[in-house]
CHARMM-style PDB file with segment names, atoms N, HN, CA, C and O in Angstrom:
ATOM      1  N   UNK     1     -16.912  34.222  30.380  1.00  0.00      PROA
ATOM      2  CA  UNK     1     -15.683  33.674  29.838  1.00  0.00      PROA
ATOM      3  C   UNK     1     -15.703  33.821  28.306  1.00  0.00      PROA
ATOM      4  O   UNK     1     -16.726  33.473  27.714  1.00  0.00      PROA
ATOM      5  N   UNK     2     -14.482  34.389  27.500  1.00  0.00      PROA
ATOM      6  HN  UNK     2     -13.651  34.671  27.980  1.00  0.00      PROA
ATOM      7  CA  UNK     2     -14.996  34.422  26.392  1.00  0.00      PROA
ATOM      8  C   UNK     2     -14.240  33.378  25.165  1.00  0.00      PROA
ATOM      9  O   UNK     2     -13.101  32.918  25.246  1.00  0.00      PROA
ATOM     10  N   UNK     3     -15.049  33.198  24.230  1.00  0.00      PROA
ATOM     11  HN  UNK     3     -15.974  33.572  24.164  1.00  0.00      PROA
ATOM     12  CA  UNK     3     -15.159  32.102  23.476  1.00  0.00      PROA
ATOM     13  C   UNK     3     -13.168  31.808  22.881  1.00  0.00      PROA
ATOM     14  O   UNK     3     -12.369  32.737  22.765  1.00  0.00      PROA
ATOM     15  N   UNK     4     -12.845  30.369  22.620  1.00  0.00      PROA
ATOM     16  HN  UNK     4     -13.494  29.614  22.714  1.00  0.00      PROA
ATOM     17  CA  UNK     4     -11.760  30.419  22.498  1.00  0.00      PROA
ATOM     18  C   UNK     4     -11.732  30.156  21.122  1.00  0.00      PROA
ATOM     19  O   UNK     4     -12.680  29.521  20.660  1.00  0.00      PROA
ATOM     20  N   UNK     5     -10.512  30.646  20.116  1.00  0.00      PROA
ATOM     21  HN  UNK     5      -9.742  31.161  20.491  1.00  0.00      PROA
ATOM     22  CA  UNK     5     -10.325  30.783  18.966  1.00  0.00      PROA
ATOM     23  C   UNK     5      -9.948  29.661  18.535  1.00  0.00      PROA
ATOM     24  O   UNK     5      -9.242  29.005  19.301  1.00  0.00      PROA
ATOM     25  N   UNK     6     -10.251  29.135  17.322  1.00  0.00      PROA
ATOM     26  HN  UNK     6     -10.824  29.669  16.700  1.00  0.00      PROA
ATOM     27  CA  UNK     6      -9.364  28.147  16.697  1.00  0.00      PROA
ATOM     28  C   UNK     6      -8.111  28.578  16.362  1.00  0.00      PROA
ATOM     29  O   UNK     6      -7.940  29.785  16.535  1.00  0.00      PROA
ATOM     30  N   UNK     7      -7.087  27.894  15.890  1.00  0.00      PROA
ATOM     31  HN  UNK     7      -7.226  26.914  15.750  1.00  0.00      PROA
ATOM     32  CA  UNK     7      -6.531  28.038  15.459  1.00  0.00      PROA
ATOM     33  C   UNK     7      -6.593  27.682  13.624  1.00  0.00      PROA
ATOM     34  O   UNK     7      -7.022  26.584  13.269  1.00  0.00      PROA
ATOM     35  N   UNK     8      -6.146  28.672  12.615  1.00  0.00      PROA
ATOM     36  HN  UNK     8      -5.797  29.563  12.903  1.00  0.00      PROA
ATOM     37  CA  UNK     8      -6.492  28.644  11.419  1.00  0.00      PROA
ATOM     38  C   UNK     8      -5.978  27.719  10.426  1.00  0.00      PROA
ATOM     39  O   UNK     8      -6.435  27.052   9.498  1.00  0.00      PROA
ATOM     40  N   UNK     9      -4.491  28.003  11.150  1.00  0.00      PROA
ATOM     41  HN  UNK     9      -4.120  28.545  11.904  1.00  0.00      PROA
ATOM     42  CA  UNK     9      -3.723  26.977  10.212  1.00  0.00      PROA
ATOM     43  C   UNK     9      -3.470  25.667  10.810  1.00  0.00      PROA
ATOM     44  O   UNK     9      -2.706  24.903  10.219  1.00  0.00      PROA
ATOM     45  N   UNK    10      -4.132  25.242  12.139  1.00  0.00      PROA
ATOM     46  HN  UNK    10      -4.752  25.863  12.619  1.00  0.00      PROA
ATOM     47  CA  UNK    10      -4.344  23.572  12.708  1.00  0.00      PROA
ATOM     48  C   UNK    10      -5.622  23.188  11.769  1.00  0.00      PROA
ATOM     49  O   UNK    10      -5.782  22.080  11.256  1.00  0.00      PROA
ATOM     50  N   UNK    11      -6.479  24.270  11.639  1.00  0.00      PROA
ATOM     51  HN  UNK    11      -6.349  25.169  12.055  1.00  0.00      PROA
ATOM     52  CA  UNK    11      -7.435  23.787  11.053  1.00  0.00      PROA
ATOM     53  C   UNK    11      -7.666  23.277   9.767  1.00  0.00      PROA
ATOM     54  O   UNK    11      -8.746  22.841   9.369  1.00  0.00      PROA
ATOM     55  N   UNK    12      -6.322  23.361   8.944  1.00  0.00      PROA
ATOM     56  HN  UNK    12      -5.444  23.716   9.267  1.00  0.00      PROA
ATOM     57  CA  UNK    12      -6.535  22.970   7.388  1.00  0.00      PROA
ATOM     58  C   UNK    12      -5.986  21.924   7.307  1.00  0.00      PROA
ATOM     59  O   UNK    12      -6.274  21.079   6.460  1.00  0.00      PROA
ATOM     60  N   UNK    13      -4.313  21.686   8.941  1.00  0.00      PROA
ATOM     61  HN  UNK    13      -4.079  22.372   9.629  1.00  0.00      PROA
ATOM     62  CA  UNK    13      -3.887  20.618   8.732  1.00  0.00      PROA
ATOM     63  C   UNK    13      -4.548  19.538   8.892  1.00  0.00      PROA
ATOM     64  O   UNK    13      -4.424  18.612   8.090  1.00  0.00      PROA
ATOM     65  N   UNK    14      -5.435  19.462  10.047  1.00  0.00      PROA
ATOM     66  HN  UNK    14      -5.536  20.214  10.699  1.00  0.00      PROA
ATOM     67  CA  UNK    14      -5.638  18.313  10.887  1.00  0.00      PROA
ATOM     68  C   UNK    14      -7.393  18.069  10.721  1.00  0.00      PROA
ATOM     69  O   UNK    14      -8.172  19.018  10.632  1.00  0.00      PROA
ATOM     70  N   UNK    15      -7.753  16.846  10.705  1.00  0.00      PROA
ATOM     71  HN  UNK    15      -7.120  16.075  10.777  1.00  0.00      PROA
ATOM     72  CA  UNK    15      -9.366  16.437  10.390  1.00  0.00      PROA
ATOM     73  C   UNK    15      -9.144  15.446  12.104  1.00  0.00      PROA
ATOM     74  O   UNK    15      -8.275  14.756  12.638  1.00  0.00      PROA
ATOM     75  N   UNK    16     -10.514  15.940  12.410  1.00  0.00      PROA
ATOM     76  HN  UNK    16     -11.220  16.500  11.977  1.00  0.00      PROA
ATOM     77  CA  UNK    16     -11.165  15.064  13.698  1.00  0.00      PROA
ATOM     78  C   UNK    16     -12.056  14.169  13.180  1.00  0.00      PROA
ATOM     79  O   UNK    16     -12.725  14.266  12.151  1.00  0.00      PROA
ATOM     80  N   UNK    17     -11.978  12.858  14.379  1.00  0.00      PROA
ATOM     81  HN  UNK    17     -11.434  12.780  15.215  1.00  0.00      PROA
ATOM     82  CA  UNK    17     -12.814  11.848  13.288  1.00  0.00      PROA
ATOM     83  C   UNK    17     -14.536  11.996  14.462  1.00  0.00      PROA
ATOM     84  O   UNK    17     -14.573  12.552  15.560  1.00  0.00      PROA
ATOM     85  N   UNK    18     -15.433  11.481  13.924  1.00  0.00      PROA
ATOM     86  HN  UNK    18     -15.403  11.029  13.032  1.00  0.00      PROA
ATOM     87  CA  UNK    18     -16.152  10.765  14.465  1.00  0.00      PROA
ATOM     88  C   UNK    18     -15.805  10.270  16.211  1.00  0.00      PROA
ATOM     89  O   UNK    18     -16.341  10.301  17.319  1.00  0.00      PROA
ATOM     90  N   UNK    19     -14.890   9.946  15.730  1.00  0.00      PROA
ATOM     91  HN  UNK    19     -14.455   9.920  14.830  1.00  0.00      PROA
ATOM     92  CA  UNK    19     -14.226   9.194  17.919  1.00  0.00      PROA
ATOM     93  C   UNK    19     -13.297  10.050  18.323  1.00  0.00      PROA
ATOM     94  O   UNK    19     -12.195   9.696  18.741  1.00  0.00      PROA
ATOM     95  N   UNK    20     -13.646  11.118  18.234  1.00  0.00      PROA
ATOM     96  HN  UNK    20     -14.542  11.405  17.895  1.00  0.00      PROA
ATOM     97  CA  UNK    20     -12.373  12.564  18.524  1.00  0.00      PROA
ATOM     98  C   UNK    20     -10.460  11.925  17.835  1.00  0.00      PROA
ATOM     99  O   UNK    20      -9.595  12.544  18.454  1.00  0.00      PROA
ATOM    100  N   UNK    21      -9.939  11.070  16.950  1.00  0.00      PROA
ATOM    101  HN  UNK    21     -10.642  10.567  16.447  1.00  0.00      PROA
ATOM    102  CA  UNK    21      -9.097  10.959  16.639  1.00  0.00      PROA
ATOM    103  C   UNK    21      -8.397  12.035  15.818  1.00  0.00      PROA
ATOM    104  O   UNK    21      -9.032  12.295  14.796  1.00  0.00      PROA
ATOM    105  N   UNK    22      -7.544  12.568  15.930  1.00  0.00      PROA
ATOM    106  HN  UNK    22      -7.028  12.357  16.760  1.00  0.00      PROA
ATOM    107  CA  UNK    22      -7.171  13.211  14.912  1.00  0.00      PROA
ATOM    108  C   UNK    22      -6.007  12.884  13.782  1.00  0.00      PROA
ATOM    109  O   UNK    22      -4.862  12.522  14.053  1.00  0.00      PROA
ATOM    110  N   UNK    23      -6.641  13.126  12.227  1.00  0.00      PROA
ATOM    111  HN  UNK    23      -7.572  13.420  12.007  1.00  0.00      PROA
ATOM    112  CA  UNK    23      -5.416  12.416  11.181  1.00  0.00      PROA
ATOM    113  C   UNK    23      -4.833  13.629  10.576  1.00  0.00      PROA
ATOM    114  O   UNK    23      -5.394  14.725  10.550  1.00  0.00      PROA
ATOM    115  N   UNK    24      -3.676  13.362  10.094  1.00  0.00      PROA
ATOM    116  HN  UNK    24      -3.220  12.472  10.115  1.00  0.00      PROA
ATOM    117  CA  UNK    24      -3.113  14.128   9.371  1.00  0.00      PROA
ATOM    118  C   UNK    24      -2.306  13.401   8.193  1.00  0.00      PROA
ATOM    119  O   UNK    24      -2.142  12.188   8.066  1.00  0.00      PROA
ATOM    120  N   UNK    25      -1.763  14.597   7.224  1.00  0.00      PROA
ATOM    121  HN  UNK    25      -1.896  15.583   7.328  1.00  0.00      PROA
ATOM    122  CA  UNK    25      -0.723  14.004   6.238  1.00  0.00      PROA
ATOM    123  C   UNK    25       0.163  13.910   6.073  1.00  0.00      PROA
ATOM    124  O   UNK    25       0.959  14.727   6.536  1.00  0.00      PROA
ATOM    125  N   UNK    26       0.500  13.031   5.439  1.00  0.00      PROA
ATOM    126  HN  UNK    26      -0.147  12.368   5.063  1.00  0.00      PROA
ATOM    127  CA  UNK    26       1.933  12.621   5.230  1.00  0.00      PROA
ATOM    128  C   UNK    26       3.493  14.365   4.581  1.00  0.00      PROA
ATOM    129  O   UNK    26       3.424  15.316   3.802  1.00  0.00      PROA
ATOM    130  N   UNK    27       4.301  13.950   5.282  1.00  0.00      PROA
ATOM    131  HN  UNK    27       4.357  13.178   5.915  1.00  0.00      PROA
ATOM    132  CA  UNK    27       5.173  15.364   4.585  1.00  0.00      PROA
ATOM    133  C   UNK    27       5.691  14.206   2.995  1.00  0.00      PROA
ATOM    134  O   UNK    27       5.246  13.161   2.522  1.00  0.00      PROA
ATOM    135  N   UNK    28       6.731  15.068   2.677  1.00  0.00      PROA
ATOM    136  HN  UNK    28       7.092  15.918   3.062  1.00  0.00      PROA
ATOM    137  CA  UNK    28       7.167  14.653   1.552  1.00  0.00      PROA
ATOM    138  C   UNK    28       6.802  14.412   0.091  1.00  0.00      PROA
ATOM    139  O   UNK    28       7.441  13.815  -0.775  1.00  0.00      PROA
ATOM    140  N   UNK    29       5.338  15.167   0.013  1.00  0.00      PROA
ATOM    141  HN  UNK    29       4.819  15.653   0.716  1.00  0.00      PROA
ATOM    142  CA  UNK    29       4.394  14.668  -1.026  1.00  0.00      PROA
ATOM    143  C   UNK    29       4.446  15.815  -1.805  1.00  0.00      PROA
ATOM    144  O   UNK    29       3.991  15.631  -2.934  1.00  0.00      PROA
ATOM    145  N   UNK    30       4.912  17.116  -1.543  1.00  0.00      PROA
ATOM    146  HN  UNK    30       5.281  17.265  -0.626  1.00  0.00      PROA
ATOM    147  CA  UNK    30       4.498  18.425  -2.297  1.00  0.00      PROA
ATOM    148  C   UNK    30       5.324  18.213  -3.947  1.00  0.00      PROA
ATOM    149  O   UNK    30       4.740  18.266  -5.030  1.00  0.00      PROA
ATOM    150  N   UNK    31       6.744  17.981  -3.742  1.00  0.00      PROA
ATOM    151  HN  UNK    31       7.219  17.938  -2.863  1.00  0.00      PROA
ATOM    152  CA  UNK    31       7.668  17.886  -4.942  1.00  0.00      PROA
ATOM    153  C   UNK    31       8.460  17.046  -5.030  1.00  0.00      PROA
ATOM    154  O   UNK    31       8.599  16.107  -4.246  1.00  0.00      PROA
ATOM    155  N   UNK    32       9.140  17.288  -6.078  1.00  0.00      PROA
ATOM    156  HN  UNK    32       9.027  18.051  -6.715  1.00  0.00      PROA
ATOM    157  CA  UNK    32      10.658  15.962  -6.252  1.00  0.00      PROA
ATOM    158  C   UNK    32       9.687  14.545  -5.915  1.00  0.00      PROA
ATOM    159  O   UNK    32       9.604  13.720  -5.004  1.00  0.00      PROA
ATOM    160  N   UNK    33       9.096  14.782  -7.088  1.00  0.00      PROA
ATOM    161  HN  UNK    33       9.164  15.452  -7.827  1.00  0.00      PROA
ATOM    162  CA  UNK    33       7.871  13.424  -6.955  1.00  0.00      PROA
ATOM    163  C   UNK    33       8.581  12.727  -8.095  1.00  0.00      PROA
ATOM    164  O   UNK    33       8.249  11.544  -8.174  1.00  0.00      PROA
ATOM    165  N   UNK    34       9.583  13.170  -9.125  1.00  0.00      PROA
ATOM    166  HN  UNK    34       9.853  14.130  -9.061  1.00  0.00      PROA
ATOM    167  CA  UNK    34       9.916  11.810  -9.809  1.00  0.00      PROA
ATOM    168  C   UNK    34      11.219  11.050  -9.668  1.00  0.00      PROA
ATOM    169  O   UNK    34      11.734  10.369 -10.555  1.00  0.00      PROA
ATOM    170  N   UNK    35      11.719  11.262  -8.365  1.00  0.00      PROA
ATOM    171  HN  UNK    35      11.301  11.816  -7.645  1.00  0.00      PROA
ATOM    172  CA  UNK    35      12.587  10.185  -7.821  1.00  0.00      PROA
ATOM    173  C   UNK    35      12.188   9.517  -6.917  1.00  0.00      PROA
ATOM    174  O   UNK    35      12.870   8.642  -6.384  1.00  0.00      PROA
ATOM    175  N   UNK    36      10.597   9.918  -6.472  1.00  0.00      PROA
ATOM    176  HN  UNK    36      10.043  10.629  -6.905  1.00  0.00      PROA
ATOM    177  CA  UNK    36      10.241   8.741  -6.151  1.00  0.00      PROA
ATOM    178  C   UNK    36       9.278   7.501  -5.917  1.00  0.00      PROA
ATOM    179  O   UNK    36       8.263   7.500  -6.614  1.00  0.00      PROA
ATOM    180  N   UNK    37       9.391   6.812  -5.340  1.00  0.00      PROA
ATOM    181  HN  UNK    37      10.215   6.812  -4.774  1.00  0.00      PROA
ATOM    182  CA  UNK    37       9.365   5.379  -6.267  1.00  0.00      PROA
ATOM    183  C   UNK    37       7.559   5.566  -6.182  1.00  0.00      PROA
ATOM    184  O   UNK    37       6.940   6.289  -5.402  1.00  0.00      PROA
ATOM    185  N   UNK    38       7.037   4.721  -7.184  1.00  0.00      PROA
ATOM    186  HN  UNK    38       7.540   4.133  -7.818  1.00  0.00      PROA
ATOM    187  CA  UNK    38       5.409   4.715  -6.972  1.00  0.00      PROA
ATOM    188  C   UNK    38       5.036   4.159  -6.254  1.00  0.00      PROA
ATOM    189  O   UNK    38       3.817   4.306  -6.345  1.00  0.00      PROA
ATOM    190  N   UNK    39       5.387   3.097  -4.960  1.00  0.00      PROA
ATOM    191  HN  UNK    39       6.377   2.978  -4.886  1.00  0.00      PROA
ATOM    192  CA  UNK    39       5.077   2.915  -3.625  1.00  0.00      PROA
ATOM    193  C   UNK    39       5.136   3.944  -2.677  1.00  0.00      PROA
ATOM    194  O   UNK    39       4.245   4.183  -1.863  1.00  0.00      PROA
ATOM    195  N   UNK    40       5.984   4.431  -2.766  1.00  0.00      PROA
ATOM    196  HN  UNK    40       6.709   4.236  -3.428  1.00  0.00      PROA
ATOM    197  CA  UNK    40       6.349   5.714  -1.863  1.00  0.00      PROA
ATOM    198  C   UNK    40       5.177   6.741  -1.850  1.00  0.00      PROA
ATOM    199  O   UNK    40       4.754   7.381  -0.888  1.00  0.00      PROA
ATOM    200  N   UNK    41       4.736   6.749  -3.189  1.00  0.00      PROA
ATOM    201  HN  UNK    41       5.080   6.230  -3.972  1.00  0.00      PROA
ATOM    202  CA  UNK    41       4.114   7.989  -3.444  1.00  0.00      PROA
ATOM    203  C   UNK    41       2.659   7.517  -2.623  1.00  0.00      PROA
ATOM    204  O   UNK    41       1.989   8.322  -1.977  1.00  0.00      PROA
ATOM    205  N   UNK    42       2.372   6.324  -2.750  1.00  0.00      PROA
ATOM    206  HN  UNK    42       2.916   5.670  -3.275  1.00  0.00      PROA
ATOM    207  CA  UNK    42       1.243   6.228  -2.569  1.00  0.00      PROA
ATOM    208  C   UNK    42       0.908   5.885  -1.137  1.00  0.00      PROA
ATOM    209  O   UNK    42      -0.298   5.791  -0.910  1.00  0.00      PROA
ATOM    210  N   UNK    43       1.760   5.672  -0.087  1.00  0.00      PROA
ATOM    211  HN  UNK    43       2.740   5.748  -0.271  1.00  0.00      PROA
ATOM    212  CA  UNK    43       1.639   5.408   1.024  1.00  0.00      PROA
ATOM    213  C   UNK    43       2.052   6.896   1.944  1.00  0.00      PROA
ATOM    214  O   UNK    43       1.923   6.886   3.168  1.00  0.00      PROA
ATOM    215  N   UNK    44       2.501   8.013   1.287  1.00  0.00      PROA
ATOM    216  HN  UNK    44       2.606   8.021   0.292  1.00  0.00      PROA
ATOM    217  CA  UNK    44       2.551   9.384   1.346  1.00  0.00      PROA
ATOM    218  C   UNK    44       0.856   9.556   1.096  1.00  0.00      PROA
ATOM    219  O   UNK    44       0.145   9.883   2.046  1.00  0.00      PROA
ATOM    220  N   UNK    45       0.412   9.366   0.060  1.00  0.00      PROA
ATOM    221  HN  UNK    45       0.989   9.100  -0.712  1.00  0.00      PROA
ATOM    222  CA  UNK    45      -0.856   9.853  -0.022  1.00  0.00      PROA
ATOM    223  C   UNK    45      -2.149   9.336   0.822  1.00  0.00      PROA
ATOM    224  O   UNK    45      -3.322   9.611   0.571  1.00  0.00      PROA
ATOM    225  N   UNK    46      -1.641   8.490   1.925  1.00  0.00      PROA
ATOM    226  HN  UNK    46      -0.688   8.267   2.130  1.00  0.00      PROA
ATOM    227  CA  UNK    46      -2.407   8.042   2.923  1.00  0.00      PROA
ATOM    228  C   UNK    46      -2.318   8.777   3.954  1.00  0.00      PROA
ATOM    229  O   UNK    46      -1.245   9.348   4.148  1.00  0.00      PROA
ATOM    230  N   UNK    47      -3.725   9.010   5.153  1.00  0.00      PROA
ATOM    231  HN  UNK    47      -4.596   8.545   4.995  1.00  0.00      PROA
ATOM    232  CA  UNK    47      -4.002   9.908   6.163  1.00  0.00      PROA
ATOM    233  C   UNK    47      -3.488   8.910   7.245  1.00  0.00      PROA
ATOM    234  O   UNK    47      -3.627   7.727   6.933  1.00  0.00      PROA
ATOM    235  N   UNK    48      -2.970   9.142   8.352  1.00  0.00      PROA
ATOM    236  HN  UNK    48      -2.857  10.102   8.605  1.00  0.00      PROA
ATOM    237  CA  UNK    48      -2.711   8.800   9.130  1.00  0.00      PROA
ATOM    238  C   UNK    48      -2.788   9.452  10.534  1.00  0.00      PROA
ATOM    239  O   UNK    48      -2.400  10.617  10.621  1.00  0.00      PROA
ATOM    240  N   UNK    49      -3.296   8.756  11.760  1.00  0.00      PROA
ATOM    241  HN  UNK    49      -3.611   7.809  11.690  1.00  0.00      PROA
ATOM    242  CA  UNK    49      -3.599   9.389  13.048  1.00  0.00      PROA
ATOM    243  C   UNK    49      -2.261   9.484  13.297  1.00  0.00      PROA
ATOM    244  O   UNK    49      -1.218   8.915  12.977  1.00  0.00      PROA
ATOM    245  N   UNK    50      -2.924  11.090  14.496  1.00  0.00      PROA
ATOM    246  HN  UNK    50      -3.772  11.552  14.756  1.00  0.00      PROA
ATOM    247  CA  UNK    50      -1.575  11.560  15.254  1.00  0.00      PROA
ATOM    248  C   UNK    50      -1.679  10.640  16.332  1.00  0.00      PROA
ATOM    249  O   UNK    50      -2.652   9.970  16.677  1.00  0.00      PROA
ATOM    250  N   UNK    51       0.238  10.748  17.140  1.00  0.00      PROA
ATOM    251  HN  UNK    51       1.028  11.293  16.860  1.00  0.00      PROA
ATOM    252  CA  UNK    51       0.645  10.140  18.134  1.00  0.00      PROA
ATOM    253  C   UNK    51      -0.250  11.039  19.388  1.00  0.00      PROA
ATOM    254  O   UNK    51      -0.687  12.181  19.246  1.00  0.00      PROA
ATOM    255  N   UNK    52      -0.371  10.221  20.564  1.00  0.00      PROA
ATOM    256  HN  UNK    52      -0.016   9.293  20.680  1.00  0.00      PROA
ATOM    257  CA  UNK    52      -1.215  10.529  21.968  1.00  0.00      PROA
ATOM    258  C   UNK    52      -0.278  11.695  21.976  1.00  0.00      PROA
ATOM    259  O   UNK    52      -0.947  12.723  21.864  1.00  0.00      PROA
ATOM    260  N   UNK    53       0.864  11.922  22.053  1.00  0.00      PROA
ATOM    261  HN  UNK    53       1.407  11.087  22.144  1.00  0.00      PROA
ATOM    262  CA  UNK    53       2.370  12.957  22.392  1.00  0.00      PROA
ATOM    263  C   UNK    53       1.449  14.575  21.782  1.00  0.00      PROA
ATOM    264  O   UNK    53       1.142  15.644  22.311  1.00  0.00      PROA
ATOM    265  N   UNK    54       1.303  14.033  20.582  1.00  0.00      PROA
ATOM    266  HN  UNK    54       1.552  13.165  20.152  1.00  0.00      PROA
ATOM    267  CA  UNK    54       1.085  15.239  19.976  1.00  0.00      PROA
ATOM    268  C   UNK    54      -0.120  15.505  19.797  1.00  0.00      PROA
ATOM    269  O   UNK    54      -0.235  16.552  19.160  1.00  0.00      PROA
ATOM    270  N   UNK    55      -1.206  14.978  20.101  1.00  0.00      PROA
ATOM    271  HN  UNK    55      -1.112  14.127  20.618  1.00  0.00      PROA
ATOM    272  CA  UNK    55      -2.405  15.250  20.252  1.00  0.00      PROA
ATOM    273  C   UNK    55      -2.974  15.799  21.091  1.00  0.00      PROA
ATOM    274  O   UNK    55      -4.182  15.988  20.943  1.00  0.00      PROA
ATOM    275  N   UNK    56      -2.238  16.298  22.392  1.00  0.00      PROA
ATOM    276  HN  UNK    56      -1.257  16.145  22.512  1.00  0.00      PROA
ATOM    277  CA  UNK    56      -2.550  17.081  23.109  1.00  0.00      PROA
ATOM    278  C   UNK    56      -2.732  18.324  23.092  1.00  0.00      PROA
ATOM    279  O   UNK    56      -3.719  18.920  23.522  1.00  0.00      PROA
ATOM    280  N   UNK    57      -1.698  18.814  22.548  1.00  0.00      PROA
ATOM    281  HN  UNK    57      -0.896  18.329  22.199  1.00  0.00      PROA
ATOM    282  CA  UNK    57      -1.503  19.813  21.769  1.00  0.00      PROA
ATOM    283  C   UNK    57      -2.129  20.966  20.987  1.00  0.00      PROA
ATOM    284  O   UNK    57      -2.228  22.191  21.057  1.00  0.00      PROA
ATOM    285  N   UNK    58      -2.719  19.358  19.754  1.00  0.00      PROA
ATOM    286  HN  UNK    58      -2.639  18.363  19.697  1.00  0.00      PROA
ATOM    287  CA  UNK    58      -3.376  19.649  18.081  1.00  0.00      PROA
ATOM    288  C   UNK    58      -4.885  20.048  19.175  1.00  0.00      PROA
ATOM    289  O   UNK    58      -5.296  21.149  18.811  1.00  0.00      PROA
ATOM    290  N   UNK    59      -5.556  19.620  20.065  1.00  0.00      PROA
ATOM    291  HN  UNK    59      -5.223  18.725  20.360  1.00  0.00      PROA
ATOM    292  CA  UNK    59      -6.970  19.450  20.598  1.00  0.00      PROA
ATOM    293  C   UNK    59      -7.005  20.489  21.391  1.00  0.00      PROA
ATOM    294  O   UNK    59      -8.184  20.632  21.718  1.00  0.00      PROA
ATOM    295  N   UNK    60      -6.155  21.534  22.025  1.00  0.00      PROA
ATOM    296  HN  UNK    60      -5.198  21.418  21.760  1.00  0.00      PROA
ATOM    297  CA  UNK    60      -5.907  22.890  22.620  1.00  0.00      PROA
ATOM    298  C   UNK    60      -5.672  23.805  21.076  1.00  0.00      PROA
ATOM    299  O   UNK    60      -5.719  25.024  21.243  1.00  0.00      PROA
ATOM    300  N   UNK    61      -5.474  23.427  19.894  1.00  0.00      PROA
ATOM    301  HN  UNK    61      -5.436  22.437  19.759  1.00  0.00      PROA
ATOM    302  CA  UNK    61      -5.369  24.785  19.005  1.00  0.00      PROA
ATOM    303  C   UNK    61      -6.636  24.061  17.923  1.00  0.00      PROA
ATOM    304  O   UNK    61      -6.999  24.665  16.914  1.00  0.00      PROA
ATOM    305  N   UNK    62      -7.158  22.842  18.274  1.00  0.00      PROA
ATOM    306  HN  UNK    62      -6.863  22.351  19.094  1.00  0.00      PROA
ATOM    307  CA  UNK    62      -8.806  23.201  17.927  1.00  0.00      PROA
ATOM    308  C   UNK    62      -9.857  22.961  18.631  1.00  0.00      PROA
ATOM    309  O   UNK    62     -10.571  22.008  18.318  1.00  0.00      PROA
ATOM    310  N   UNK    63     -10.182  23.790  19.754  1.00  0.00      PROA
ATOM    311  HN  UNK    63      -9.603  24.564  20.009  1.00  0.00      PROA
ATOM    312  CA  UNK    63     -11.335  23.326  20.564  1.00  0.00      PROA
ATOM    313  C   UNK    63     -12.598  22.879  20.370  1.00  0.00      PROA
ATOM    314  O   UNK    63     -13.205  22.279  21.257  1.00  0.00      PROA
ATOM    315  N   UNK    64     -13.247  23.202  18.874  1.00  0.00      PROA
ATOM    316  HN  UNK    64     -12.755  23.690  18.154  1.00  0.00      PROA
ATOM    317  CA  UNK    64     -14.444  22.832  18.640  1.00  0.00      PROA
ATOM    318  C   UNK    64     -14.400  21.866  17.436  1.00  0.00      PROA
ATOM    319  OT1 UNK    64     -15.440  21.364  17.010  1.00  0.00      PROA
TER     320      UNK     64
END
């Protein structure tokens, strides 16, 4: 059987934890950063786990 590929660009989005969880980041953070507010910015700059929905998914385009 031969070996299955990662996928390249799941791999930069998404970090696996320790307990197979997977987090990702927030959108909205790249630009048009000065309309908004400095709460905003900073709860954008927090990692957050994916939904069960979509984690099925993210764990078929990174197998290892």
């Amino acid at each position: 059987m031969p070996k299955l590929k990662t996928r390249k660009s799941a791999n930069k989005r998404y970090k696996i934890t320790g307990t197979r969880k997977i987090l990702r980041h927030h959108a909205y953070k790249g630009h048009l950063l000065m309309k908004k507010s400095h709460t905003q910015k900073r709860k954008l700059s927090q990692t957050i786990s994916v939904t069960a929905f979509d984690s099925k998914s993210i764990k078929l385009m990174l197998p290892y």
